[in-house]
PDB file of the backbone (N, CA, C, O) and the ligand in Angstrom, with CONECT records:
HET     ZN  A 101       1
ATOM      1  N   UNK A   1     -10.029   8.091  -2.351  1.00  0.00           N
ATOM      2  CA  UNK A   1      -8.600   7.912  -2.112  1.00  0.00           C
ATOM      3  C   UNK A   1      -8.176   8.659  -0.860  1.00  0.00           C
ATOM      4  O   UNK A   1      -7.345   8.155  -0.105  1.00  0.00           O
ATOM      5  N   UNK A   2      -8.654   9.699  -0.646  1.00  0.00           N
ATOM      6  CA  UNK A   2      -8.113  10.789   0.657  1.00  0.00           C
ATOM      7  C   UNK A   2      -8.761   9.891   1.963  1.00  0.00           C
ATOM      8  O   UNK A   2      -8.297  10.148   3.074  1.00  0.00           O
ATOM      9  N   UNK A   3      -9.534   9.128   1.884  1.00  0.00           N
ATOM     10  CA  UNK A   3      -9.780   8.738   3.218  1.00  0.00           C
ATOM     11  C   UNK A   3      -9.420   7.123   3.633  1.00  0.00           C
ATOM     12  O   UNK A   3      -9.826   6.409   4.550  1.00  0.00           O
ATOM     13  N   UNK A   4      -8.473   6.896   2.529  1.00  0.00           N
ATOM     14  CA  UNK A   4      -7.675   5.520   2.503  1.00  0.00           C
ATOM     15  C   UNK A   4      -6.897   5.187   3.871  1.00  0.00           C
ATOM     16  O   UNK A   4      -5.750   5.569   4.098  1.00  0.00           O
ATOM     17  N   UNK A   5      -7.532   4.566   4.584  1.00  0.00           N
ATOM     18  CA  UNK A   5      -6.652   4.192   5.585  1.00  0.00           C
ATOM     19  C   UNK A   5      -6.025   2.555   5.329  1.00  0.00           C
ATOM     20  O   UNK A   5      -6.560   1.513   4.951  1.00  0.00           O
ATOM     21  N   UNK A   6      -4.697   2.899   5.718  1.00  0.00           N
ATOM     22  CA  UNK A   6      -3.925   1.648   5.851  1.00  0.00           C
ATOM     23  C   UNK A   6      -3.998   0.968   7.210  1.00  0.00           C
ATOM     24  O   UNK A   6      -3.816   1.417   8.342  1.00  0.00           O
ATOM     25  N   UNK A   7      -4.318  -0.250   6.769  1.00  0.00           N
ATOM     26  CA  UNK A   7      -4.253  -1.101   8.264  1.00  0.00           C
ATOM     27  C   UNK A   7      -2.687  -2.934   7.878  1.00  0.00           C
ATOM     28  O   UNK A   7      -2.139  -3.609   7.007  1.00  0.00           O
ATOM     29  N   UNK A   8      -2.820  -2.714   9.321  1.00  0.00           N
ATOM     30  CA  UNK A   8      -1.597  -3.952   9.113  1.00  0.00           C
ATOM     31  C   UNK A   8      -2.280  -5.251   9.004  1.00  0.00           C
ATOM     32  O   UNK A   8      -3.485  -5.315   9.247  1.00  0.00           O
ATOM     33  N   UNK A   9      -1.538  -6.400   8.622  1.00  0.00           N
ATOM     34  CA  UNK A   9      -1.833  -7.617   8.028  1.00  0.00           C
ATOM     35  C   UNK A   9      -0.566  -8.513   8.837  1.00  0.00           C
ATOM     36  O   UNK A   9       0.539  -8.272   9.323  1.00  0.00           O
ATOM     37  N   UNK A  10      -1.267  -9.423   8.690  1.00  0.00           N
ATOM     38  CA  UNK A  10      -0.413 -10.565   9.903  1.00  0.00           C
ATOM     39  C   UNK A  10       0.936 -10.499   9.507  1.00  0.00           C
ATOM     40  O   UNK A  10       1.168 -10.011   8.401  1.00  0.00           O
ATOM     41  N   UNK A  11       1.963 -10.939  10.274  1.00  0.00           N
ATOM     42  CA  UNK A  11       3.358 -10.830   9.864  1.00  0.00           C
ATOM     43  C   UNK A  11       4.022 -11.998   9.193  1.00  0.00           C
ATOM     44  O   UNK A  11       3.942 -13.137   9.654  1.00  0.00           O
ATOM     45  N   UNK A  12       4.761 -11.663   7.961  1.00  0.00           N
ATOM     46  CA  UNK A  12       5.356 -12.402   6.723  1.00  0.00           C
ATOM     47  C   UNK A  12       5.621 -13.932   7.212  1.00  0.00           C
ATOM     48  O   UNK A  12       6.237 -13.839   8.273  1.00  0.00           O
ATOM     49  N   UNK A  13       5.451 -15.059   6.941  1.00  0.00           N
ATOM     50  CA  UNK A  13       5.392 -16.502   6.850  1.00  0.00           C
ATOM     51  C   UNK A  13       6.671 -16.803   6.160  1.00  0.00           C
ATOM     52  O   UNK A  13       7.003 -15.835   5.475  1.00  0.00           O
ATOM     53  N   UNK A  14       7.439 -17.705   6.095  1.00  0.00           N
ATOM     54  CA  UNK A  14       8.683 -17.672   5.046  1.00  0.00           C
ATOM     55  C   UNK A  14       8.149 -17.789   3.571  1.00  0.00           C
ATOM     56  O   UNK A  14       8.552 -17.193   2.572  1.00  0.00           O
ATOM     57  N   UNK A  15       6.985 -18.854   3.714  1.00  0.00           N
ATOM     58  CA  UNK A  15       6.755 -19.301   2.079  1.00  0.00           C
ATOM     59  C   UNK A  15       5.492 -18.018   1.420  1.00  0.00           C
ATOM     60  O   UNK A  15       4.595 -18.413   0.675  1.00  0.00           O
ATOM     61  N   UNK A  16       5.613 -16.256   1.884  1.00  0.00           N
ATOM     62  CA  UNK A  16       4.811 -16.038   1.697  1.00  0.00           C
ATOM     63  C   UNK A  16       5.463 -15.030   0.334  1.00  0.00           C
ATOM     64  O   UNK A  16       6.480 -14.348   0.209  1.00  0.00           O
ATOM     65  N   UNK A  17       4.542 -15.282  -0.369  1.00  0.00           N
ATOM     66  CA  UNK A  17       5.070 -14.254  -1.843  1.00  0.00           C
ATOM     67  C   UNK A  17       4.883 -13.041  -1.730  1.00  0.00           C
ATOM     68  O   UNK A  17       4.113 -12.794  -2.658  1.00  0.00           O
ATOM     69  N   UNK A  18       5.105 -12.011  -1.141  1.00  0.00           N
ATOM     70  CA  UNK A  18       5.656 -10.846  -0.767  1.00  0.00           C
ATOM     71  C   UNK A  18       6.658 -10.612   0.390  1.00  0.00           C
ATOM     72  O   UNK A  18       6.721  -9.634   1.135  1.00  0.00           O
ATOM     73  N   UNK A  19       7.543 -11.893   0.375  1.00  0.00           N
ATOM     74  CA  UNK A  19       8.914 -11.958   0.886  1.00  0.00           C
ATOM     75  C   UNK A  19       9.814 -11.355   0.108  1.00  0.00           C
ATOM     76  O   UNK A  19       9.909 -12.049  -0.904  1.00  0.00           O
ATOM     77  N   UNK A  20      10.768 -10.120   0.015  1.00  0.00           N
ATOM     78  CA  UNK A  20      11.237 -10.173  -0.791  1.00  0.00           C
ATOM     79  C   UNK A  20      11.316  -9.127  -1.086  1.00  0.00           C
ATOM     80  O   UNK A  20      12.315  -8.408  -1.056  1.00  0.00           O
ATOM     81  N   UNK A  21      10.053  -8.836  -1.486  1.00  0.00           N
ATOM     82  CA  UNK A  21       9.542  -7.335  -2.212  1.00  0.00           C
ATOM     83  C   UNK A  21       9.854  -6.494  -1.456  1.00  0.00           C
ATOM     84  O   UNK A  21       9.950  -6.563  -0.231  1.00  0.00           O
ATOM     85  N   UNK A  22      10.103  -5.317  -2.403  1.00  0.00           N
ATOM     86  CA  UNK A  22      10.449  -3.889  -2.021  1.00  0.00           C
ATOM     87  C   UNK A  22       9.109  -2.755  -1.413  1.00  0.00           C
ATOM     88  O   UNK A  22       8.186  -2.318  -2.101  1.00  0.00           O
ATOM     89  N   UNK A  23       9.402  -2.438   0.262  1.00  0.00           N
ATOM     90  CA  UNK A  23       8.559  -1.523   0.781  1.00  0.00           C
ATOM     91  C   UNK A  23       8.865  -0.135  -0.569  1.00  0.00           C
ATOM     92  O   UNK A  23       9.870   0.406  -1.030  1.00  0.00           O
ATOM     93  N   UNK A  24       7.563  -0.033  -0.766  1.00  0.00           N
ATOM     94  CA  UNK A  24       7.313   1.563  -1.490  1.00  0.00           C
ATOM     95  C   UNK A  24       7.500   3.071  -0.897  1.00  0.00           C
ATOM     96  O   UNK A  24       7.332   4.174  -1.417  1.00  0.00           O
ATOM     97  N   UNK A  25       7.994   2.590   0.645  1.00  0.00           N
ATOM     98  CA  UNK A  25       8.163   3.833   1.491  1.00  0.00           C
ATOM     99  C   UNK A  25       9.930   3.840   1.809  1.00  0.00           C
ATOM    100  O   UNK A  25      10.361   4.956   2.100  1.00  0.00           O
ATOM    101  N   UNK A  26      10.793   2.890   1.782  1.00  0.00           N
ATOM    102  CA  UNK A  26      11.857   2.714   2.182  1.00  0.00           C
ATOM    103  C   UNK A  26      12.672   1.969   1.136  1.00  0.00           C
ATOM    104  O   UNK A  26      13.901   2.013   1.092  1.00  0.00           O
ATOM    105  N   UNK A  27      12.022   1.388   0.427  1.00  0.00           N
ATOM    106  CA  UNK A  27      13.031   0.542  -1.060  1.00  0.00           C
ATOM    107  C   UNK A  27      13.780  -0.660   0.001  1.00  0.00           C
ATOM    108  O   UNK A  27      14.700  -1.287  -0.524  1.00  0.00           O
ATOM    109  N   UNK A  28      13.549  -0.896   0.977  1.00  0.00           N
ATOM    110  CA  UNK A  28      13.999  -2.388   1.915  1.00  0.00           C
ATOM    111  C   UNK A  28      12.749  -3.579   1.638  1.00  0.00           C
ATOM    112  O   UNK A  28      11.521  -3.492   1.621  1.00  0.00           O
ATOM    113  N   UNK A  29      13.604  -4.595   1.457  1.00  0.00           N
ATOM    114  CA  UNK A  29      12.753  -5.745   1.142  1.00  0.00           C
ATOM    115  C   UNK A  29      11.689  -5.900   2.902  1.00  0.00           C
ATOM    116  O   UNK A  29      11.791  -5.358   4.003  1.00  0.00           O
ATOM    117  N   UNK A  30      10.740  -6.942   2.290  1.00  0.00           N
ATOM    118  CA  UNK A  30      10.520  -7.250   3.231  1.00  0.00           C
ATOM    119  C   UNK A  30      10.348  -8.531   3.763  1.00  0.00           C
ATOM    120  O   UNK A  30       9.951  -9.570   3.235  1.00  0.00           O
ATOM    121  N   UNK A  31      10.652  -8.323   4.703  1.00  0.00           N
ATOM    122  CA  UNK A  31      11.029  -9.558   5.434  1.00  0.00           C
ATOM    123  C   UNK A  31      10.481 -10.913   6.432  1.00  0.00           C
ATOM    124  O   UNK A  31       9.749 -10.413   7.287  1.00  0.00           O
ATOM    125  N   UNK A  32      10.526 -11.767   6.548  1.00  0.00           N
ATOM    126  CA  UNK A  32       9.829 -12.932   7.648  1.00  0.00           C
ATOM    127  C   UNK A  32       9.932 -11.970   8.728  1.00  0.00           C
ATOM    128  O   UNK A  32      10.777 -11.098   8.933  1.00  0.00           O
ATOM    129  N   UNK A  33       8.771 -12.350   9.454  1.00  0.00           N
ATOM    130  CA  UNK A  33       8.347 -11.991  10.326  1.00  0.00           C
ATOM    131  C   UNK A  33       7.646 -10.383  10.508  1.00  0.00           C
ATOM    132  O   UNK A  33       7.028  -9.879  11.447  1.00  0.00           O
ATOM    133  N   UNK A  34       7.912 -10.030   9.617  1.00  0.00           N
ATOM    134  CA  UNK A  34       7.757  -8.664   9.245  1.00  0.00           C
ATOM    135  C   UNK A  34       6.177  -8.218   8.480  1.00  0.00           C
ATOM    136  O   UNK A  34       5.720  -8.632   7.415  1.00  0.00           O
ATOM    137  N   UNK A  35       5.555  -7.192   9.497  1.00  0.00           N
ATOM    138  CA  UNK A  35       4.177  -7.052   9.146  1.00  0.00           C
ATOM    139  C   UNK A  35       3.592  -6.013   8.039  1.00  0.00           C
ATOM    140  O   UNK A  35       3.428  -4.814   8.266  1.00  0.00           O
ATOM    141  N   UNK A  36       3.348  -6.554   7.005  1.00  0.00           N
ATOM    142  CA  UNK A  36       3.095  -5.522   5.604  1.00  0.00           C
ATOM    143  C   UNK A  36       1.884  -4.721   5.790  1.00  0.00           C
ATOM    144  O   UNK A  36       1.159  -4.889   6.771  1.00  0.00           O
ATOM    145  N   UNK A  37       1.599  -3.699   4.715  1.00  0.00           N
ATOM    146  CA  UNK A  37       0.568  -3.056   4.438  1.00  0.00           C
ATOM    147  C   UNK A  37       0.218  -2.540   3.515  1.00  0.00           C
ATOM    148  O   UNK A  37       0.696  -3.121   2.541  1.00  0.00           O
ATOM    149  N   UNK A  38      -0.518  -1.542   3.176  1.00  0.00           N
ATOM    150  CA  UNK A  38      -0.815  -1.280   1.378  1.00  0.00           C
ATOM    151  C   UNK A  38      -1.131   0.100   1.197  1.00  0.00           C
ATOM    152  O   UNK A  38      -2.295   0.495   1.250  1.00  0.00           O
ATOM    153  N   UNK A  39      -0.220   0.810   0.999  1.00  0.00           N
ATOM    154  CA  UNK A  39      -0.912   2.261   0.745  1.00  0.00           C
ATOM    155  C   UNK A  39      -1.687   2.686  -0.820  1.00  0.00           C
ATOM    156  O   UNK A  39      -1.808   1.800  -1.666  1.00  0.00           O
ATOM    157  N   UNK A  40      -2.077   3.803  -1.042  1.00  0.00           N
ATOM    158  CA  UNK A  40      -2.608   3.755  -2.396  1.00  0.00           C
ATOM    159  C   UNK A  40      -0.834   4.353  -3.279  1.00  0.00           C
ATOM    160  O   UNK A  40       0.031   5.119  -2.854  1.00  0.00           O
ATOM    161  N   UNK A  41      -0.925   3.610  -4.519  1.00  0.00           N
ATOM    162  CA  UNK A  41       0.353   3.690  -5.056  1.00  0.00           C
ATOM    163  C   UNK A  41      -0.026   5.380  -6.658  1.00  0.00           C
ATOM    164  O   UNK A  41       0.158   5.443  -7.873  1.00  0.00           O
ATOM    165  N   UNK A  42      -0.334   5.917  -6.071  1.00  0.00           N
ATOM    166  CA  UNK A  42       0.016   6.781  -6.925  1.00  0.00           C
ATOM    167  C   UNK A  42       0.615   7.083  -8.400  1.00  0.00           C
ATOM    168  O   UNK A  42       0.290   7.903  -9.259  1.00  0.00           O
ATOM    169  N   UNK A  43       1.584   6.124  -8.347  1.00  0.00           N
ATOM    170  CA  UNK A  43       2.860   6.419  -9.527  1.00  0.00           C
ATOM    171  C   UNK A  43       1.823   5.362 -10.578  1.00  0.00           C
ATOM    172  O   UNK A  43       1.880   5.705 -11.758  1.00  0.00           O
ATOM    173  N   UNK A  44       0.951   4.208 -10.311  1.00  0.00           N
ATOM    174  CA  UNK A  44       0.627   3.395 -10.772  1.00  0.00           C
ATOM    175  C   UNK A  44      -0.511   4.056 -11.688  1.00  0.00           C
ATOM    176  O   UNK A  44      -1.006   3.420 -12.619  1.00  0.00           O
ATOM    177  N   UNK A  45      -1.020   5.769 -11.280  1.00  0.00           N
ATOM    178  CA  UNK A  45      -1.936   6.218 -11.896  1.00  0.00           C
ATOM    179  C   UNK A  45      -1.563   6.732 -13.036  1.00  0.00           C
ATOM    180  O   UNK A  45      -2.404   7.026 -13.886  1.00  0.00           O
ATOM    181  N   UNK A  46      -0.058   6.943 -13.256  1.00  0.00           N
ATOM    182  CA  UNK A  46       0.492   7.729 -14.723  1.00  0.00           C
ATOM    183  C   UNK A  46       0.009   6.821 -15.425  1.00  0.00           C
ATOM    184  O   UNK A  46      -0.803   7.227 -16.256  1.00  0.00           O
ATOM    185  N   UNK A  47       0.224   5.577 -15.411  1.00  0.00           N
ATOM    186  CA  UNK A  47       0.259   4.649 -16.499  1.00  0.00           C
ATOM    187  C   UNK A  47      -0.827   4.943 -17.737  1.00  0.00           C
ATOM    188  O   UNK A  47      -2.017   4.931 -17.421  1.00  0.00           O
ATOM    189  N   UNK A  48      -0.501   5.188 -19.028  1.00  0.00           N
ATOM    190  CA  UNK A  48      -2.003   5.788 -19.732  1.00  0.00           C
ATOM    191  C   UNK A  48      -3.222   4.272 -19.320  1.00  0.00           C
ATOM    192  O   UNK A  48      -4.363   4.538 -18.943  1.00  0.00           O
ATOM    193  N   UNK A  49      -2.848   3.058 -19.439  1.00  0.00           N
ATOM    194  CA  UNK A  49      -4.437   2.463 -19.077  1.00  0.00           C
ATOM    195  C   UNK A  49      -4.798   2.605 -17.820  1.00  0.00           C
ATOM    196  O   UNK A  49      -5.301   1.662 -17.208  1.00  0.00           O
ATOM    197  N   UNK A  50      -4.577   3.885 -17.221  1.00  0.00           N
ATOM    198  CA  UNK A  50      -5.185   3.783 -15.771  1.00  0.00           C
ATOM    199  C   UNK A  50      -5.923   5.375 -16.103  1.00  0.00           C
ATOM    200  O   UNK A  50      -6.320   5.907 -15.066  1.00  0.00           O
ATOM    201  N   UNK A  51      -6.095   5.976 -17.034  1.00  0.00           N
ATOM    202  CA  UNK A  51      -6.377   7.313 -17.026  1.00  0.00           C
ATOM    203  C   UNK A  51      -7.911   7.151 -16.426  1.00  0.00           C
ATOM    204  O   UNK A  51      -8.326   7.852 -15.504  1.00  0.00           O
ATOM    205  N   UNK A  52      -8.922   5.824 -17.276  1.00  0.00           N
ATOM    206  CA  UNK A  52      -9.917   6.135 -16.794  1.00  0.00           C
ATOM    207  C   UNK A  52     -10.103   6.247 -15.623  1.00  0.00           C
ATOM    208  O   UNK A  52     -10.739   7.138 -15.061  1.00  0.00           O
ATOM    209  N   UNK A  53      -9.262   4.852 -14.897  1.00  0.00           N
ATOM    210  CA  UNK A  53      -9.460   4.743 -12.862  1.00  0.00           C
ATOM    211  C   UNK A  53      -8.817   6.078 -12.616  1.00  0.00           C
ATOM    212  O   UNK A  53      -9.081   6.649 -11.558  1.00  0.00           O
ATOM    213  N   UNK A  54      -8.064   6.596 -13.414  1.00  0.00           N
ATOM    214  CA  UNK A  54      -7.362   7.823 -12.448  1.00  0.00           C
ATOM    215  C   UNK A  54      -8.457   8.953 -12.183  1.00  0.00           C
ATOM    216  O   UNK A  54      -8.501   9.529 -11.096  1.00  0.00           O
ATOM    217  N   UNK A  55      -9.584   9.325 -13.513  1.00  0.00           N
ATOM    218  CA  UNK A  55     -10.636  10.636 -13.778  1.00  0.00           C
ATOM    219  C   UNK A  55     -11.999   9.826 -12.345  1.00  0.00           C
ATOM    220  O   UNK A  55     -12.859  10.522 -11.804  1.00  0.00           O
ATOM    221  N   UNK A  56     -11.873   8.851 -12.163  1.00  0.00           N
ATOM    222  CA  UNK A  56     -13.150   7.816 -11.793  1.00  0.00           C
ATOM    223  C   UNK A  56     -12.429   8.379 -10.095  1.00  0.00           C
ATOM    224  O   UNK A  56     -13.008   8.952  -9.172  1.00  0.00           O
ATOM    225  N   UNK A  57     -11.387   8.054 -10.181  1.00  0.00           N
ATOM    226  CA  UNK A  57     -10.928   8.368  -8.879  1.00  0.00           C
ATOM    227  C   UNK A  57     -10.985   9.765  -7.917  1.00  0.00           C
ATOM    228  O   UNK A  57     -11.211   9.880  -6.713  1.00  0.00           O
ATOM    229  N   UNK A  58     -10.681  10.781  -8.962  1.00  0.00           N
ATOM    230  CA  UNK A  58     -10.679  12.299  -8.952  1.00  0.00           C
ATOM    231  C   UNK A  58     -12.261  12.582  -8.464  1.00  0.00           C
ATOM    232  O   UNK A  58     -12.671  13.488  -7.738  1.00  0.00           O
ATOM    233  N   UNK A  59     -13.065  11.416  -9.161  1.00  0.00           N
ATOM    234  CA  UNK A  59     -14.353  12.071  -9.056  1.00  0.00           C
ATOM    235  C   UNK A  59     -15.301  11.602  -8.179  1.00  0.00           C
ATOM    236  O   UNK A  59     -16.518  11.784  -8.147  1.00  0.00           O
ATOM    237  N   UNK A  60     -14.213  10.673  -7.135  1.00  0.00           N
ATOM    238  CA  UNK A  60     -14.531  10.214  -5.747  1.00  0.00           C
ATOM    239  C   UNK A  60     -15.857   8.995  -6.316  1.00  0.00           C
ATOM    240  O   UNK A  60     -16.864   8.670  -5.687  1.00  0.00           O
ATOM    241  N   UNK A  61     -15.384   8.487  -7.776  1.00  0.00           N
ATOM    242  CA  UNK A  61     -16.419   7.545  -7.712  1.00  0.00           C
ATOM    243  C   UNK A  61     -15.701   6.069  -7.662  1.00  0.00           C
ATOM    244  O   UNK A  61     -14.475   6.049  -7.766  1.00  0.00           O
ATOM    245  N   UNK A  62     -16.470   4.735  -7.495  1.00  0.00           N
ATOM    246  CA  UNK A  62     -15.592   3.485  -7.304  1.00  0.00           C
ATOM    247  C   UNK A  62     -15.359   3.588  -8.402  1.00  0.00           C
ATOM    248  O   UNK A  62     -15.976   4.033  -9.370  1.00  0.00           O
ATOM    249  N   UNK A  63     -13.501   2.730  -8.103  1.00  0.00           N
ATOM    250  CA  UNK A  63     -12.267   2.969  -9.199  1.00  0.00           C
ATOM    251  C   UNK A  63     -11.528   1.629  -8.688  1.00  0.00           C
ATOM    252  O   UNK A  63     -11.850   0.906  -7.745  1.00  0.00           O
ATOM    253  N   UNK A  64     -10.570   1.521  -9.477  1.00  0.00           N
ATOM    254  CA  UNK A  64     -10.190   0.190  -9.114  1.00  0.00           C
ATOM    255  C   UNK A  64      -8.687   0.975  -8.507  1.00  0.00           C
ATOM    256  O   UNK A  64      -8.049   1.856  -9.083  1.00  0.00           O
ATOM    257  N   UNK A  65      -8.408   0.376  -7.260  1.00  0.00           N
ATOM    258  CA  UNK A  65      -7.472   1.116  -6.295  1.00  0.00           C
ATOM    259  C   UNK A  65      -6.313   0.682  -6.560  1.00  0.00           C
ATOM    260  O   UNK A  65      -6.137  -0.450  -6.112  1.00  0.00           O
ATOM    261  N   UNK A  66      -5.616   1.030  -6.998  1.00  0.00           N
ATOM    262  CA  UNK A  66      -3.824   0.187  -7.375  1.00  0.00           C
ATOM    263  C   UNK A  66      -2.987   1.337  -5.757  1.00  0.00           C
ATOM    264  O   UNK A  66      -2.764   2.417  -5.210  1.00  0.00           O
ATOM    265  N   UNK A  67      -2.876  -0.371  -5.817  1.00  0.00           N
ATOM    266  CA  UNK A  67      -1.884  -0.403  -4.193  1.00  0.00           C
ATOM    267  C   UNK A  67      -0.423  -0.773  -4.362  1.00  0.00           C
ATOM    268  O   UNK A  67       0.030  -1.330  -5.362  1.00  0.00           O
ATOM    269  N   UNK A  68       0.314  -0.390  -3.224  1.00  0.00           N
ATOM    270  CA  UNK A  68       1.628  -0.682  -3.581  1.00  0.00           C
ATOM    271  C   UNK A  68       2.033  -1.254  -1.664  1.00  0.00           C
ATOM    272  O   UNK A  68       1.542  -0.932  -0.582  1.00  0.00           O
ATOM    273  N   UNK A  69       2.966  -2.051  -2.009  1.00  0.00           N
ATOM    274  CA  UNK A  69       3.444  -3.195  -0.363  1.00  0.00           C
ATOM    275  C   UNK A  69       4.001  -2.294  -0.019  1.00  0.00           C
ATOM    276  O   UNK A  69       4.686  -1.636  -0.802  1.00  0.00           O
ATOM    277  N   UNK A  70       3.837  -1.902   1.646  1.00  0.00           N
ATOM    278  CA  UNK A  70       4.895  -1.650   2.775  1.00  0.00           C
ATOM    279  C   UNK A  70       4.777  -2.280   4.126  1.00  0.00           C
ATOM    280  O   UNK A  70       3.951  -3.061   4.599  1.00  0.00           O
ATOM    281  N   UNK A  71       5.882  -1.691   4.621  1.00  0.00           N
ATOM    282  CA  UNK A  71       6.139  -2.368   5.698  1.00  0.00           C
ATOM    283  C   UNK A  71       5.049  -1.209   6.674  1.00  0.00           C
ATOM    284  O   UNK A  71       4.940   0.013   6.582  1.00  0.00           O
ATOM    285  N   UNK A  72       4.191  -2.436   7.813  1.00  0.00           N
ATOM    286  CA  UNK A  72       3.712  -1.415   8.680  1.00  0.00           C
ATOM    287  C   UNK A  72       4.281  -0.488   9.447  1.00  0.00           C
ATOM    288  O   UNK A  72       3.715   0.501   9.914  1.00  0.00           O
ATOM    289  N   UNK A  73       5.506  -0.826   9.595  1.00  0.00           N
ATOM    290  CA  UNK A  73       6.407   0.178  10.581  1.00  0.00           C
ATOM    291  C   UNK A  73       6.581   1.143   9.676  1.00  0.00           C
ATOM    292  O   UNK A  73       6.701   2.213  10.273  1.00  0.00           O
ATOM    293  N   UNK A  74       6.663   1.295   8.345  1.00  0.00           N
ATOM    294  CA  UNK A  74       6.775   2.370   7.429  1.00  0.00           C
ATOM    295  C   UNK A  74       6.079   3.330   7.565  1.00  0.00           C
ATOM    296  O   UNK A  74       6.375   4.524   7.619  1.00  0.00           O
ATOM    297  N   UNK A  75       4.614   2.541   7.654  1.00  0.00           N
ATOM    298  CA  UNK A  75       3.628   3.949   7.841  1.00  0.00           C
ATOM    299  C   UNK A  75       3.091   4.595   9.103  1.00  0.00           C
ATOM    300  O   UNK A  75       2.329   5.555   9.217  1.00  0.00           O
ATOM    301  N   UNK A  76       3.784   3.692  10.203  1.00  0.00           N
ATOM    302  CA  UNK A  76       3.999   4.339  11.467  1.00  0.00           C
ATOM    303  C   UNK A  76       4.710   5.572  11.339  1.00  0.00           C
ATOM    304  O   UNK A  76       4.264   6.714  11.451  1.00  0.00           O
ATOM    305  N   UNK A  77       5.988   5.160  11.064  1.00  0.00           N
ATOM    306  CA  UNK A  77       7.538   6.451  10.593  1.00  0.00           C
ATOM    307  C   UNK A  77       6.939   7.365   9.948  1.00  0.00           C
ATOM    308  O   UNK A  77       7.064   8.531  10.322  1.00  0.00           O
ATOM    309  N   UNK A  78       6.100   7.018   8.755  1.00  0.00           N
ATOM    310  CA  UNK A  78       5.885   8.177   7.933  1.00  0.00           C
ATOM    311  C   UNK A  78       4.644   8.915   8.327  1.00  0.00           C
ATOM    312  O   UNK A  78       4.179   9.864   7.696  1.00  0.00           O
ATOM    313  N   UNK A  79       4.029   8.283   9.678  1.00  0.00           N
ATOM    314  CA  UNK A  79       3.041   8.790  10.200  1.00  0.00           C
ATOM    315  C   UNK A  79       1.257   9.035   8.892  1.00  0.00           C
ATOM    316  O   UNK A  79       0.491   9.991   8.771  1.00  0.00           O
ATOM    317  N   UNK A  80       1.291   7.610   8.183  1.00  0.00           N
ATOM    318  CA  UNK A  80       0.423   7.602   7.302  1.00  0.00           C
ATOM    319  C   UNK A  80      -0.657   7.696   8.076  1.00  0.00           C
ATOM    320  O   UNK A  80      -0.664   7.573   9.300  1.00  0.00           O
ATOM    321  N   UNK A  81      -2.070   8.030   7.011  1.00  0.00           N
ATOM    322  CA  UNK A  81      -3.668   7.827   7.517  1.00  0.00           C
ATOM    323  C   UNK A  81      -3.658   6.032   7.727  1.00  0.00           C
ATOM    324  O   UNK A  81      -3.401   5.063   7.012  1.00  0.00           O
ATOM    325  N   UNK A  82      -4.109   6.270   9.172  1.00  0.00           N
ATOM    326  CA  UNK A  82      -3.995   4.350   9.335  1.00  0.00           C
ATOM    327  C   UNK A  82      -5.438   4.291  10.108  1.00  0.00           C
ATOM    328  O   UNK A  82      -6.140   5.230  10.485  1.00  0.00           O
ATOM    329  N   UNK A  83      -5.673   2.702  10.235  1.00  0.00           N
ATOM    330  CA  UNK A  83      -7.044   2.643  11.246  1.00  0.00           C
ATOM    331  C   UNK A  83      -6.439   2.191  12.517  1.00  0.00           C
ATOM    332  O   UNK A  83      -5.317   1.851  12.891  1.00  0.00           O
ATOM    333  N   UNK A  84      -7.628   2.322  13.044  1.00  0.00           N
ATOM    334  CA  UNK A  84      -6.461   1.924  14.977  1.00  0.00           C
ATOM    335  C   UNK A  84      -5.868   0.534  14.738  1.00  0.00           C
ATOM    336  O   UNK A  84      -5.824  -0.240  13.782  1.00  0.00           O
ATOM    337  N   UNK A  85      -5.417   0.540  16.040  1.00  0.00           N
ATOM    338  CA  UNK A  85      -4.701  -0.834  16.237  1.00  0.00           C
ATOM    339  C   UNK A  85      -5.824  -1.547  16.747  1.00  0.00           C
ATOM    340  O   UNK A  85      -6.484  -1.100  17.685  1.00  0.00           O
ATOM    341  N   UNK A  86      -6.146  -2.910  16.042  1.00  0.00           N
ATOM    342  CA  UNK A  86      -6.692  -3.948  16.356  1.00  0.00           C
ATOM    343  C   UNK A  86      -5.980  -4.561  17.706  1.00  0.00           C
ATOM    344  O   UNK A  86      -6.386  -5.616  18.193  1.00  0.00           O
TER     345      UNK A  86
HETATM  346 ZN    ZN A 101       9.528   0.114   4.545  1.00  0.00          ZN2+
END
């Protein structure tokens, strides 16, 4: 998880189903034309059926990664771990 880098993904299509949705860094939808990304979602690890991925995770072994949508400019702002710019 600590060496999760976020990278960006082509920018939103109208008919694309994460139109809409709420960035996890800003609570603003997101929008056409607008280029998403995926950080690791944290909050998704309370859940009790995630305890095992959560101990699997801790123990830096493969885990199943629960992600949450943002906007790439989000994790510019928030200055996230990202990979270069393509
Ligand atoms: Zn955002």
């Amino acid at each position: 998880m600590n060496d999760f880098k976020a990278r960006p993904y082509e920018p939103l299509e109208k008919d694309h189903p994460l139109v809409g949705d709420l960035c996890k860094l800003c609570n603003q939808p997101l929008l056409i034309g607008q280029r998403p990304s995926l950080v690791i979602d944290v909050d998704k690890y309370l859940n009790p059926d995630m305890l095992e991925e959560k101990e699997k995770m801790l123990a830096n072994k493969v885990h199943n990664a629960q992600a949450a949508v943002v906007h790439w400019t989000c994790i510019l702002l928030y200055d996230l771990p990202r990979q270069k710019e393509i």
